[in-house]
C-alpha positions, 0 to 999 in steps of 0.5 A: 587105307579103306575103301568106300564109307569108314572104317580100317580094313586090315588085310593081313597075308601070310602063307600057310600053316602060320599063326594066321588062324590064332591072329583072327581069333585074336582080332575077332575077339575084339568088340570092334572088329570083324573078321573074314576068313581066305576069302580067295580060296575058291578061287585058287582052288579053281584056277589051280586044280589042287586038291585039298581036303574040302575042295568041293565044300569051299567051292560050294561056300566062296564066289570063286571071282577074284573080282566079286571077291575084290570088290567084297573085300573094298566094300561096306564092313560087314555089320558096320564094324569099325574094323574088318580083319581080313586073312588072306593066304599069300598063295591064294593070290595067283600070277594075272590076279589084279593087286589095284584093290589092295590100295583101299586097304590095310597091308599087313605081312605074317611071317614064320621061319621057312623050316617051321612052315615046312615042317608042318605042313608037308605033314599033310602035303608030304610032295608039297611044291615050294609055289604052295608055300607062299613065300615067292608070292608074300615077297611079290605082295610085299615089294607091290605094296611097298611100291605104292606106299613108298615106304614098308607096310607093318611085318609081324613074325610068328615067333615074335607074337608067341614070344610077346604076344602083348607086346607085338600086337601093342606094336602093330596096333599102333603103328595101325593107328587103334588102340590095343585091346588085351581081349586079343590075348584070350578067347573062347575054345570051338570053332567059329561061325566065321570060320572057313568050310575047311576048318574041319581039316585044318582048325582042330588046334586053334578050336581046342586053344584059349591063346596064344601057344608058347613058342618053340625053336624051329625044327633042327631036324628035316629031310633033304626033301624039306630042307630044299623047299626051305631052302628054297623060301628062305631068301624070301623070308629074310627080304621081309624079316628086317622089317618086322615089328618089335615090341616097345622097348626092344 
């Protein structure tokens, strides 16, 4: 699906701490495609009040309008790429938000184990509340998207993409209808001119890498605090695991 004029606008959710910064160097790296980094994030910083590193900075960069934000998103690609990737964190989009935009666009689902994304990310939200996972939401999105395509929108794991990376993307380009290109499997170390103002607090890794890192069992270890907030995500993870992609032969 696109919206006005030509051109793929691939809109690609997942919740935080994923591979989602790594799959947009990928895309970027590509001589086709543009990318654009959590536009919504404005806005839920906004209507939600949490305080995350860099709020100030991200409210002054972003429109906080979800819909100025929407109908940005449905627009002209910037530049005049053939292709617009879009990473959106599932969290960002909020109870009351209009999902009509996402019709003129590409649905695509990131998912990571819950024990992994909790893991990390209560390293730096050690109260995390299970709503900030964006697990219930990704699974809202999925069964909307689903509703209005009658059938499922591709669903790329984390751990396949690390374990393949190749074979995973090949997979998921096809299914969008583009060739595969093996730029997405390397890039340039530092920071981007499209990445978000917060990349400061939360790009460190992804700036130091060239690629995909190797992939690594999901931790075994977790407290009781942590083993609850996965607990708690898990039944939406697994309702989009069986859909995910597989690599060619697998």
């Amino acid at each position: 699906m696109s919206g006005p004029g030509e051109g793929l606008r691939i809109a690609m959710w997942s919740g935080p701490r994923n591979i989602s910064t790594a799959m947009m160097r990928a895309w970027e790296n590509r001589s086709d495609t543009v990318v654009i980094d959590e536009p919504f994030y404005a806005h839920y910083l906004l209507a939600t009040g949490v305080q995350h590193p860099g709020r100030d900075e991200v409210l002054a960069a972003q429109s906080s309008n979800a819909t100025v934000v929407a109908a940005m998103l449905t627009g002209p690609i910037p530049d005049a790429h053939p292709i617009w990737y879009q990473k959106h964190m599932t969290q960002h989009m909020l109870a009351g938000m209009s999902l009509d935009w996402l019709d003129q666009v590409c649905n695509c689902f990131l998912i990571r184990a819950p024990e992994s994304v909790v893991a990390s990310f209560t390293i730096q939200r050690p109260d995390a509340a299970a709503w900030e996972l964006g697990f219930g939401q990704q699974a809202r999105l999925f069964e909307h998207v689903c509703d209005r395509l009658g059938h499922a929108p591709p669903v790329i794991d984390a751990s396949d993409v690390l374990r393949d990376p190749a074979g995973i993307l090949g997979a998921l380009c096809e299914r969008l209808g583009i060739g595969f290109s093996p730029r997405m499997l390397h890039w340039p170390a530092g920071p981007r001119a499209s990445d978000g103002v917060w990349a400061p607090h939360w790009y460190a890794a992804v700036e130091r890498s060239t690629g995909f890192a190797p992939y690594r069992d999901p931790p075994t270890t977790l407290s009781p605090f942590q083993r609850r907030l996965a607990e708690q995500a898990r039944r939406h993870y697994e309702q989009l695991a069986p859909y995910r992609l597989l690599a060619a032969g697998h």
